[in-house]
C-alpha positions, 0 to 999 in steps of 0.5 A: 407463511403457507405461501413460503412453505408450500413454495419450499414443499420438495426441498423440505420434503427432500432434506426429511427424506434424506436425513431421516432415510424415510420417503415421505410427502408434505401436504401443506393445508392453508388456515382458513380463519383464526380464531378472533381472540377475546379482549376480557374474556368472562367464564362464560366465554371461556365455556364456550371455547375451551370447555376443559380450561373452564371446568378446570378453573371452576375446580381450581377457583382460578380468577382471570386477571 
């Protein structure tokens, strides 16, 4: 995907700028690593990850199924 963005860089840049009558420049940034997703993640993985999903399911006593 980043090669066949950053190959298609100007023309998407040239059809924004023309539609939209704007005069913009896209930067395309390669991902370096995903994250590794977790097969039966526990609460406590969770925590770690994403704080705001964990202390919301704590308050709401969702289970992970």
């Amino acid at each position: 995907r980043y090669d066949m963005l950053n190959e298609s860089k100007q023309l998407i840049e040239a059809v924004l700028n023309q539609h939209f009558n704007l005069s913009l420049r896209l930067e395309v940034q390669k991902v370096e690593k995903a994250k590794s997703a977790i097969a039966n993640p526990k609460l406590e993985d969770i925590k770690k990850e994403e704080p705001g999903i964990a202390e919301f399911m704590e308050a709401t006593d969702s289970i992970i199924t």
